[in-house]
N, C-alpha and C positions, 0 to 999 in steps of 0.2 A: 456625412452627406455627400453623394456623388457629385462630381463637377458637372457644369454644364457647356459644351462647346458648341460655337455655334460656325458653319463655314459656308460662305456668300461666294458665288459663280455665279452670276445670271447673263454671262456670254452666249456663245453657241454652244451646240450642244458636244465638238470636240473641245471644249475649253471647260466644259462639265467631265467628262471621259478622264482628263488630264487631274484633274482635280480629285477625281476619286481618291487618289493614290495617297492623298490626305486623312481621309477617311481610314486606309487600312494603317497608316502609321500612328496616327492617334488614337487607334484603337489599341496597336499593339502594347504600345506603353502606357495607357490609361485604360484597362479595361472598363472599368468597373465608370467611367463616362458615360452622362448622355449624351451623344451627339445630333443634331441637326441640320440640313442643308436648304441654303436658301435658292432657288434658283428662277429662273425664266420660265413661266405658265407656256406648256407644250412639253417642257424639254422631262417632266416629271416620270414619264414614262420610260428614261435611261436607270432610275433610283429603283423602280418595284419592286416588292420584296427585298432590300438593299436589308443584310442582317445587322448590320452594325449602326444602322439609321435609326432612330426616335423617332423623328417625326421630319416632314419635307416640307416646306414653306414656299408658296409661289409667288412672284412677282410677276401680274398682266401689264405686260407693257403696254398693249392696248388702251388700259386704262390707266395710265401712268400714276397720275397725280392722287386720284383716289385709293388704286392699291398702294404706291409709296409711304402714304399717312395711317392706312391700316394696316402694313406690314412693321412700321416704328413701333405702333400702339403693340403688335401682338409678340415684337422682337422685346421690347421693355418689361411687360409682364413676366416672360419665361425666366428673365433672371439671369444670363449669362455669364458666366465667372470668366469665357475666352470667345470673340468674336475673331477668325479668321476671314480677312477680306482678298479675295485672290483677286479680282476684279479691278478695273483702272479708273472707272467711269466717277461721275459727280452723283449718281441716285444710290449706288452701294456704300459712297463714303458717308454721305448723309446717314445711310440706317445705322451703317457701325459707329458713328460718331455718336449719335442719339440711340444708341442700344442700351445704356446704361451697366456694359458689361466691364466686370474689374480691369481686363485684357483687353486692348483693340488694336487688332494687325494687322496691316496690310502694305501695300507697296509705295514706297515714296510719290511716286508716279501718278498715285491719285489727287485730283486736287484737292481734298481733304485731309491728307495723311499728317497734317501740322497738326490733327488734332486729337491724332492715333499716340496710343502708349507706348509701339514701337513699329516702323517702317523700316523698310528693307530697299534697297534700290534692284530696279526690274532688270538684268542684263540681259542683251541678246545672244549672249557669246555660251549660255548653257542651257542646256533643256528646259523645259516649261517644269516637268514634275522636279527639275533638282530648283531651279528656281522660287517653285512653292513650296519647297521643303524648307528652305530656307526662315522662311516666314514661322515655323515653327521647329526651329532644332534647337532651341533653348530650352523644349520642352519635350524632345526626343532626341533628336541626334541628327549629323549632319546628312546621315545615306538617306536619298529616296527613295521611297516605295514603289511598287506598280501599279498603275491605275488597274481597279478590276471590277469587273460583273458579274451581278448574277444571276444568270438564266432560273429560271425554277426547274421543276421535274417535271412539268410538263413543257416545259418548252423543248426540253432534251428530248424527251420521248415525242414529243410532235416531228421535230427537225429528226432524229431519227428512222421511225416509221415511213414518214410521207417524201422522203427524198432519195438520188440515190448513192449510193457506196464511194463513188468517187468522181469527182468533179471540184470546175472551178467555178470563181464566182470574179464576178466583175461588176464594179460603183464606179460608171461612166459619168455621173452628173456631180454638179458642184455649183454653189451660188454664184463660184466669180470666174467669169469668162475665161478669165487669163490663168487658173488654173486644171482648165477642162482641155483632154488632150481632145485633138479632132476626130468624129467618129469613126472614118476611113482608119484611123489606124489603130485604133478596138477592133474594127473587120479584118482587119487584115493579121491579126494577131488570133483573133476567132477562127479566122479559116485555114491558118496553120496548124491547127490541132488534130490529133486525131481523131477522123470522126466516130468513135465512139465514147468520146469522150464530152461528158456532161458541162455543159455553161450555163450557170444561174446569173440573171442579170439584176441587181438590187438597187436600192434606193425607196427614198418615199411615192407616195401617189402622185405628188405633183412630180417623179421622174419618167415614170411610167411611159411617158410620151417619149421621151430620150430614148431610152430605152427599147420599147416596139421600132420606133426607128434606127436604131443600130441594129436589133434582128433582123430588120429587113432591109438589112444592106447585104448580109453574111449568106452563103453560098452552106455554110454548117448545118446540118439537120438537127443539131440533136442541143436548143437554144431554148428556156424557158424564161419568161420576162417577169419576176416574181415582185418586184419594184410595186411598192404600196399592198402588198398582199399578207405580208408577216408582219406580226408586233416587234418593236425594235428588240428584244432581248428572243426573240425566235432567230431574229435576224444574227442575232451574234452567236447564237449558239450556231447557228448554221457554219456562219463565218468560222469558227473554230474548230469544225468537219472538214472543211474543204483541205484540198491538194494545195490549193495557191489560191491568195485574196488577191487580186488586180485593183488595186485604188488608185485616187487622186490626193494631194496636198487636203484632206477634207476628215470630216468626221467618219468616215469607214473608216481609215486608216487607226482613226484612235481606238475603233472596236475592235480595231484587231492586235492593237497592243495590251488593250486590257482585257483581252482572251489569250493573249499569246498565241496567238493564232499568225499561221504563216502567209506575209505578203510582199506583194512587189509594187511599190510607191513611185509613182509616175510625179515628181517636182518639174514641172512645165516655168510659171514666172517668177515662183518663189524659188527658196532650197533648204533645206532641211538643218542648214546651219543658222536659221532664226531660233530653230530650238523643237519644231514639232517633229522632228523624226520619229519612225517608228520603233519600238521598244521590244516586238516579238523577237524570240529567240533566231527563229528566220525571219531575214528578214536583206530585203533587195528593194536599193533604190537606183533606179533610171530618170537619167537628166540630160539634157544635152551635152556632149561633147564642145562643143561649137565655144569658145573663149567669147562671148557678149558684153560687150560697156556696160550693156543696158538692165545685163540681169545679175542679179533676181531684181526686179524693180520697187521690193515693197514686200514688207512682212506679210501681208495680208494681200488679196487677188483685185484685182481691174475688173471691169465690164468692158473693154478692150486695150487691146495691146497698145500702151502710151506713143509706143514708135512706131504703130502702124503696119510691121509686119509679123510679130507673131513667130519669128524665128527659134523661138526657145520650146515650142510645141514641133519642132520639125525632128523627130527621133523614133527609133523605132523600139516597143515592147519585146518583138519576137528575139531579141540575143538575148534576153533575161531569161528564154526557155532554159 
């Protein structure tokens, strides 16, 4: 009888990106697995068509408490011989704890992990996907995978067809202030290009507005603001056509590791030595020069600058041409 595994991410949705990479190593060495993913209600449309997936489980955090107790009841039935918990929080160590699966794993760091069959401690000092790998190399092997996606055939031939031959793309927006570089200097990275040279501006619907307003800062003619227009896996196929991805410390950056798709990662208050670096083959990170007490202030971003000036956003894109 095939195994069943079951693997919990209900983070962001670059912390789902990361996690795939899971996915492809327990497949490698367990084909004949079923696997499943539990994650965050929204984020389900990163997994579509995902081939090596059984079935996708959501958690509405909206509704917390009522999805938490019907996600127990529906995680118990399936039966799980391995519960992988990548996640740090009190509501994901509950479900693995109460999964009734042979296996429960996940990081010491949870406040529940006393009651896991084996926990691993979270370090900062190596990548996120070697970090999760860890959590299961007793059951494959120490190398991590790549996180990957996958686009269907029409998403290829949609980004194909309807876009053009060469250009870049740019994910100016990002939840947390302090790792959003300022728009002046997107524009001014925009208007060094050649003008005939293509700029797709991405992101969700709610970036849309960031976005029309960086075009209409830019002097560049030739700027389309695609941000909430494509389904995320149009988005990464695209991503993985472009010349160069222009990101933020944010979830583009992990679509373009798990397309291998080539980009250039703007680390404004964070740095890439917390572990989320980019993993594409090309691949360029700019960060300030500047020696700061202050930074990286924090694994995770601000809604503003703790110190009030923001000096770690003061650098420029265009030497990464």
């Amino acid at each position: 009888m095939a195994k069943r595994f079951l693997i919990i991410q209900t983070a962001f949705i670059g912390d789902v990106i990361l996690a795939t990479a899971l996915i492809e190593k327990l497949q490698a060495f367990h084909p004949d697995a079923e696997i499943d993913f539990l994650l965050k209600k929204g984020n389900e449309r990163i997994l579509a068509g995902h081939p090596f997936l059984k079935k996708v489980l959501l958690f509405d955090k909206k509704n917390k408490l009522k999805s938490l107790f019907s996600l127990i009841s529906s995680v118990r039935k399936n039966k799980y011989d391995l519960v992988v918990n990548v996640h740090r929080h009190f509501s994901s160590g509950l479900i693995t704890v109460l999964s009734g699966a042979k296996e429960k794993i996940g990081f010491r760091q949870n406040p529940l992990s006393f009651l896991f069959t084996k926990r691993i401690g979270h370090l900062w000092d190596k990548h996120e996907t070697q970090r999760n790998q860890e959590l299961i190399a007793h059951l494959t092997d120490t190398i991590a995978a790549k996180p990957k996606l996958y686009p269907s055939a029409d998403d290829w031939k949609y980004t194909t067809e309807n876009f053009a031959a060469a250009f870049i793309t740019i994910s100016p927006a990002t939840v947390w202030a302090t790792k959003a570089l300022p728009l002046e200097r997107w524009a001014a990275l925009i208007d060094s290009l050649p003008i005939n040279k293509r700029v797709y501006l991405l992101g969700s619907a709610a970036d849309a507005e960031i976005c029309n307003r960086l075009k209409n800062m830019c002097q560049h003619q030739s700027i389309e603001v695609l941000a909430g227009q494509l389904s995320f896996l149009k988005d990464a196929a695209l991503m993985s056509r472009a010349d160069m991805n222009y990101v933020l410390d944010s979830g583009p950056l992990h679509i373009c590791s798990a397309m291998n798709a080539p980009l250039t990662a703007v680390f404004c208050s964070t740095s890439p030595k917390f572990g989320f670096g980019p993993l594409s083959d090309i691949s360029i990170i700019v960060e300030t020069k500047e020696k700061l007490s202050c930074r990286p202030c924090g694994a995770h971003g601000h809604k503003k600058c703790p110190e009030g000036h923001f000096r770690c956003a003061e650098l420029s894109i265009i030497s990464s041409l």
